[in-house]
N, C-alpha and C positions, 0 to 999 in steps of 0.2 A: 285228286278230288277236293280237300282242303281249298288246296289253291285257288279251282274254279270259285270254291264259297265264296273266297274273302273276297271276289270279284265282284259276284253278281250277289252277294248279304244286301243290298238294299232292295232287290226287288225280293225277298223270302216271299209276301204277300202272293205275288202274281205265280210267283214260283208254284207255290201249294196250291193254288189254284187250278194253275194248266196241269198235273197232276188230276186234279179231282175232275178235271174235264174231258180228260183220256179217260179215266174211270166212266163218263158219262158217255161218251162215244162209245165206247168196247165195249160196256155193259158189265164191266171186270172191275165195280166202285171197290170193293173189299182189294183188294190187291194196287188200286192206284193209293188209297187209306195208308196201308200197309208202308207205302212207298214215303208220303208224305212224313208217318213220324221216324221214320228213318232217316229223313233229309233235315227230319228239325234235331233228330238224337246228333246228327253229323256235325250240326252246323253247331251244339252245345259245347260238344267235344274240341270242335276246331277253337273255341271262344275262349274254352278254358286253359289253353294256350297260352293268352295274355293274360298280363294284366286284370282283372278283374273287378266289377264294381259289386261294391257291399249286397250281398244277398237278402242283407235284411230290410232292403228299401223295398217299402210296398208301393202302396195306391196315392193316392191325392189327402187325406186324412187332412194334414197340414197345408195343403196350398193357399198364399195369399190370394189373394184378389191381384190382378193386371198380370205386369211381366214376369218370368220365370225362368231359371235355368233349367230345364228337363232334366237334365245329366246329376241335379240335387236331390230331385225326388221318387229318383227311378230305376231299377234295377233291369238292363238290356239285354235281351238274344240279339237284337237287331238295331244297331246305336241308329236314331236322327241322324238325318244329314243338316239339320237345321238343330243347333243344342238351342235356341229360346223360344218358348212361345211369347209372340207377344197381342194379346186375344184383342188389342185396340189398332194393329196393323198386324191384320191379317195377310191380306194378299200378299203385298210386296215381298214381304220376307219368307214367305213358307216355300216349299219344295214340292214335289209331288207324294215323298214319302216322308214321313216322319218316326219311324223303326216301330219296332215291334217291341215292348214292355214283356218283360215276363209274368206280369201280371197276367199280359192282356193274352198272349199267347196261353198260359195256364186256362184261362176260361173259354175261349174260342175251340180250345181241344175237350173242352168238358161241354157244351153246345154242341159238336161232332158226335161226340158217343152218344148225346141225348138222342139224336137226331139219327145214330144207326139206332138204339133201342125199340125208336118206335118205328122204323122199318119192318123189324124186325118181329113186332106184334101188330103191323098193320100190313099183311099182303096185301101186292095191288093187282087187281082183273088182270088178266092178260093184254087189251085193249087198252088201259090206261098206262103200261109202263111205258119208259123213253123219255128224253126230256121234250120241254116244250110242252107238257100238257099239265095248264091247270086246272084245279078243284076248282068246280062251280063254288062252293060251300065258303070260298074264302073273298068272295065278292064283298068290299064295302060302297056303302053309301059315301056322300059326298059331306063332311066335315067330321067322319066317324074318327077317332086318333086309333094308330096302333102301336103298339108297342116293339120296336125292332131289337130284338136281344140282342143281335149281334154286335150293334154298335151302342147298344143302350141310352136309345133316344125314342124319344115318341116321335109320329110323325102325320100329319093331318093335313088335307089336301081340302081346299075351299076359295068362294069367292072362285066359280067359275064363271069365264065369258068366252063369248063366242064371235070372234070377228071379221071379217073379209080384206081388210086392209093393217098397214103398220103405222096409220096417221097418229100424229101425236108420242109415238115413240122415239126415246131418248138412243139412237143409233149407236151409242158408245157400249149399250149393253144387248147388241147383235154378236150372237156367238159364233165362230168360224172354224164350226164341222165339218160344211159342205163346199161355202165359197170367202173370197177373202172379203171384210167387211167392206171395204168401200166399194168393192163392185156393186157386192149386195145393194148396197145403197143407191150406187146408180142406175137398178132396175127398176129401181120404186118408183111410178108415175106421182105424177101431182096431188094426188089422192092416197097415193101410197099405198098401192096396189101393184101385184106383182104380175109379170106376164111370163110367159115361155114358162110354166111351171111342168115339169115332167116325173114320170119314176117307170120303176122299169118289173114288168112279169118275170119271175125268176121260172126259170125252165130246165135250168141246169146249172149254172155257174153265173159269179159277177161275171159280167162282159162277153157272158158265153152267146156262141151266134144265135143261140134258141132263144135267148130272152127278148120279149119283147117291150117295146120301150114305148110308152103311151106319152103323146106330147099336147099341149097346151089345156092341161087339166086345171081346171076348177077347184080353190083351197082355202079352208077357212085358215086363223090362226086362232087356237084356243090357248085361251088365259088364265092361269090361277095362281094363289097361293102357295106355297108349303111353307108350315112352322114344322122348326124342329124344338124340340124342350131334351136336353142331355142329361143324363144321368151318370155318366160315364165315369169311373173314378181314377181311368188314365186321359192322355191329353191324344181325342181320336181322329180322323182326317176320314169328316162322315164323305160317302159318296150321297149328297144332299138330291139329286134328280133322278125321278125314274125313267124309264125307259117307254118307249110307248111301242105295242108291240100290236098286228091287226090279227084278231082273234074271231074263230066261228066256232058255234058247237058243234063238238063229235056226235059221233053217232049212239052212242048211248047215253048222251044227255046231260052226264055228269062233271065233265070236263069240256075246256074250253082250247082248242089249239089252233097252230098259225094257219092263218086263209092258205089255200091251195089254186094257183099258185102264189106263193108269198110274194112281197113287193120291197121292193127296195129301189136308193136314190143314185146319184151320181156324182159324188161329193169328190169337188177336187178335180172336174175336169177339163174345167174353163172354156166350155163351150158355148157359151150362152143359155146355157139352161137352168134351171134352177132345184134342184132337190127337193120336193116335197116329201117326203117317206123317211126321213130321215127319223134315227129313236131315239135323238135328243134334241133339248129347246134350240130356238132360233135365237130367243130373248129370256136373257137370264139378268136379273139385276141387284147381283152383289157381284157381279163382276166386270169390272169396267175394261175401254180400250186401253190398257196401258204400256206403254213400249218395255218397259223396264221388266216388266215379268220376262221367263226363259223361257222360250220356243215349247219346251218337251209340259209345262204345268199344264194339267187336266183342269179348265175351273170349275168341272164340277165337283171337286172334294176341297171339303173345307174345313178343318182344323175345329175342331171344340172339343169342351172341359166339362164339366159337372155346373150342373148350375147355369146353362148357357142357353139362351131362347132365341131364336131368330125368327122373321119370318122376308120370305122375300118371293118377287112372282116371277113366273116364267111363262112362257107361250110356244108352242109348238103347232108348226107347219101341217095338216093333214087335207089328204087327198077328199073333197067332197062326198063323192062315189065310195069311199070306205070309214066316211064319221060311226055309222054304227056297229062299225067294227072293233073300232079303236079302245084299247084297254092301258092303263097306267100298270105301268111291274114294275115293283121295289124286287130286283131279286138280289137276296143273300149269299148266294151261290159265288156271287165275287167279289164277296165283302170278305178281306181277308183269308182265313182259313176258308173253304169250304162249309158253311151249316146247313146246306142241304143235301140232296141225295143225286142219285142219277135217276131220277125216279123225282119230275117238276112234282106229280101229282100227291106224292107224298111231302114234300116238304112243308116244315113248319112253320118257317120265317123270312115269308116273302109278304107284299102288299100287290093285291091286283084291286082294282076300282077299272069298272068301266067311264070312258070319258064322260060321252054324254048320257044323261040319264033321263 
């Protein structure tokens, strides 16, 4: 067991995650919980094996301004695979993961217990448990900031537009979720307008024969903001974009869950078609084309400190025919540790805004 850790120790994050997501399938969250700090007790034990670095480094307290060795100010369950930040070249040098601080782990597990307590004095209706359902009650308006514990950073969503073509965009910050940028680019007409846009009615499975796949649909691109302002007092790799996720109301009013049947795209099939249903941006611009980055980097996490403000816009693909459906989800659920439940409608530290308002 040891051995598997010291292998897969960079992905801990995603590890405790798919754990808390089994917990959310099964309906068994107390027992995948259970599992998780077993897997962090294991992975302490295997650590304290080595070597050791001084237990008494905390937080950021002392961090200069610019470059930094991480490995000077920081005590690790989970070393960086990148030891520097350097917060004036971001991209190029960072990694997907940058470890897990014991700091940062200590509070992410005190956010977990908060977050069983109040399950635990808040039942939910029979009707609203499972995931996938949220609290009408957690809806913001459009430039409201919120505060995301998890990653302790504010986060505010503004400066929306609404447009039917990609004229005038800078093509280097075309994201490639669905197709490889330059095709993308050579769909674009002279107007820069997209054609062959499709997605598909889920009925059972990706690709399952029941689904059906609705072709040459009608799609805006919607455009905004997000600043983030960090608080953070280790050095954190925000997942900086949300999800966009097409929501209707249940039946008792209170909560919001996925359209029936849900929709999804076709990313990666090089068929001529183009992915609109996709739940991330098309256009994101803090992330340029650049060759030198490695295959596996997600650009949508981005490395920040304390003290750190960005803001930068992105745009996302949506199907005409479901603009009023369309809701923004900051979920915390895979941020890290788990801070949410199996139970969307209870959780505490997620962001839903509907698109358009």
């Amino acid at each position: 067991m040891k051995k598997l850790i010291k292998k897969v120790i960079y992905i801990i994050p995603l590890a405790i995650g798919i754990l808390l997501i089994i917990g959310i399938a099964t309906g068994k969250l107390d027992k995948s919980i259970d599992k998780a700090k077993e897997y962090v007790k294991e992975i302490k034990e295997d650590s304290a094996d080595k070597e050791s670095i001084d237990d008494t480094k905390n937080s950021i307290k002392d961090i200069p301004a610019g470059k930094i060795n991480l490995m000077e100010y920081f005590s690790w369950i989970d070393e960086p695979k990148v030891k520097v930040f350097d917060p004036e070249n971001r991209i190029i040098e960072r990694t997907p993961v940058y470890g897990l601080s014991k700091e940062e782990e200590k509070y992410l597990l005190e956010l977990l217990e908060k977050q069983e307590d109040y399950n635990k004095s808040n039942p939910i209706p029979e009707k609203l448990k499972g995931a996938g359902i949220y609290n009408k009650e957690r809806l913001l308006e459009y430039g409201e900031p919120y505060y995301v514990e998890a990653i302790k950073t504010t986060v505010t969503y503004s400066n929306f537009e609404v447009r039917d073509n990609f004229a005038g965009l800078d093509s280097k910050y075309f994201t490639e979720y669905d197709i490889d940028r330059e095709e993308f680019v050579k769909k674009l007409d002279a107007d820069g307008k997209l054609s062959n846009c499709c997605y598909y009615k889920y009925y059972g499975g990706p690709n399952s024969i029941n689904d059906v796949k609705v072709e040459n649909v009608d799609y805006r691109l919607v455009m905004f903001d997000i600043n983030l302002k960090c608080d953070c007092e280790w050095v954190v790799e925000t997942d900086v974009v949300p999800f966009i996720y097409y929501l209707e109301e249940e039946e008792t009013g209170k909560a919001l869950i996925e359209v029936s049947p849900r929709i999804y795209g076709e990313r990666g099939k090089g068929n001529g078609n183009v992915d609109i249903a996709n739940i991330v941006p098309k256009y994101f611009d803090i992330v340029e084309n650049m060759p030198e980055l490695d295959e596996d980097i997600d650009p949508r996490f981005y490395p920040m400190r304390k003290g750190d403000d960005i803001t930068f816009r992105v745009g996302y693909i949506v199907p005409v025919d479901y603009m009023d459906k369309a809701y923004l989800v900051y979920d915390t659920n895979y941020t890290n540790y788990s801070t949410g439940s199996q139970e969307s409608y209870n959780t505490q530290n997620y962001i839903l805004m509907k698109l358009i308002q």
